[in-house]
N, C-alpha and C positions, 0 to 999 in steps of 0.2 A: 706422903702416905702416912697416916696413920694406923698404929698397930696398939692393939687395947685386952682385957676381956670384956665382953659384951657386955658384962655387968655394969660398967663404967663409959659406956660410947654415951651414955645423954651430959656427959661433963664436957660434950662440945658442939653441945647444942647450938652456942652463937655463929659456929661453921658449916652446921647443918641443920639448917633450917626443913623442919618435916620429922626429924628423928625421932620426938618424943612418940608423935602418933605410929610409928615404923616400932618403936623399942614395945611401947604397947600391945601391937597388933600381935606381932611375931611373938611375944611370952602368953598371948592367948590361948596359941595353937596349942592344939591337944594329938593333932594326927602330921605328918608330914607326909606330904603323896608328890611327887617326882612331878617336876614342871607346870604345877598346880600354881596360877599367877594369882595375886590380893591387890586388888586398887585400892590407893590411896589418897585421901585427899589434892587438889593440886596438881595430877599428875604425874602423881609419885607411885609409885608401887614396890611389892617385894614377890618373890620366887622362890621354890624349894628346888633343890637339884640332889638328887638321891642318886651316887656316881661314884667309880673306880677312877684313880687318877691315872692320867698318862705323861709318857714322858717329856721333857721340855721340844718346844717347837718353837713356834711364832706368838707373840702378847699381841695385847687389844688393849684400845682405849677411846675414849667418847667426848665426845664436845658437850653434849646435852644435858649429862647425866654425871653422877658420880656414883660410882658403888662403894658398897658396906656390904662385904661378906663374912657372915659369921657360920664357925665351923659348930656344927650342933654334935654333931657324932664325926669320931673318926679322927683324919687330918691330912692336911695337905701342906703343899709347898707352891707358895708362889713367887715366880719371878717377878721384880723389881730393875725399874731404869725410868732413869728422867726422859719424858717422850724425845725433848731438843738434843739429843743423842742419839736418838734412834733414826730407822730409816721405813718410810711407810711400804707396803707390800704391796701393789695394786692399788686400788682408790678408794679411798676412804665412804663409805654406803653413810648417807646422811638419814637415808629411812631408817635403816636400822640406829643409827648411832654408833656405829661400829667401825675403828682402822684394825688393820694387822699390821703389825711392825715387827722387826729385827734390830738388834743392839746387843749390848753386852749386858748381863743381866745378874743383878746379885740374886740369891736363893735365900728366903727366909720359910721354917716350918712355922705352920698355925696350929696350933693344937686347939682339942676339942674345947670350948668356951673361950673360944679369943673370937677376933674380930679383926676386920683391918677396910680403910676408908681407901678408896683410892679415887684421886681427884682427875681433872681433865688433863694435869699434867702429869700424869702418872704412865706410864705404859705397864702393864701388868699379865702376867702370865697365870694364873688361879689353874688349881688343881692339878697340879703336877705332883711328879716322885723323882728322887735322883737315882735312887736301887730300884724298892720292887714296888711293885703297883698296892695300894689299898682300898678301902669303899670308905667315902665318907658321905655324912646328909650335911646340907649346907644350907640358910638363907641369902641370897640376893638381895638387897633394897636396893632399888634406882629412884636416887633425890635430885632431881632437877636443880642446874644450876644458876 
């Protein structure tokens, strides 16, 4: 995993291949609207998620893809664990891109203008709180791997 502020995620460009056009697109926006999806080149795309966090459960992580979420307003707390620690929750949806898993999970806060990459080996829990619930808007990128 990777954790940055967003101002700085094209300094790993040679690890994400697609980011320049992804850092581009998303400083273009002018408006953010809740689950409002942007194609991109390659098969890359990003997402707005305009959302209340809730408390820890089950993380997800993707064979396909890697995500780069950056916190635009607000903040959150995502859970952290190397996948090969964890244990899958039912079967992995290859349409989707999508596992659930359970493991032991460190806790990191994101604050507003950070960022953080999370690769196929990453198991990741996004948008959580450990006290009280907050709203934050957030970008998605999903960069093929």
């Amino acid at each position: 995993m990777i954790i940055c502020p967003w101002k700085d995620i094209k300094k790993y460009a040679p690890l994400l291949p697609g980011i320049e056009e992804a850092f581009d697109a998303v400083n273009a926006l002018t408006e953010y609207e809740n689950k409002k999806n942007y194609p991109l080149s390659d098969g890359n795309r990003f997402f707005l998620a305009v959302q209340s966090t809730k408390a820890p459960d089950v993380a997800e992580a993707h064979r396909k893809y890697l995500d780069i979420q950056y916190i635009v307003k607000g903040k959150e707390v995502v859970g952290w664990a190397d996948l090969a620690d964890c244990k899958i929750v039912g079967e992995f949806n290859e349409e989707k891109d999508i596992g659930k898993y359970e493991g032991d999970f460190e806790y990191i806060t994101i604050n507003e203008g950070v960022c953080y990459v999370a690769f196929p080996e990453d198991a990741h829990m996004p948008g959580r709180h450990l006290d009280v619930p907050n709203d934050f808007v957030k970008v998605v990128v999903k960069l093929k791997v």
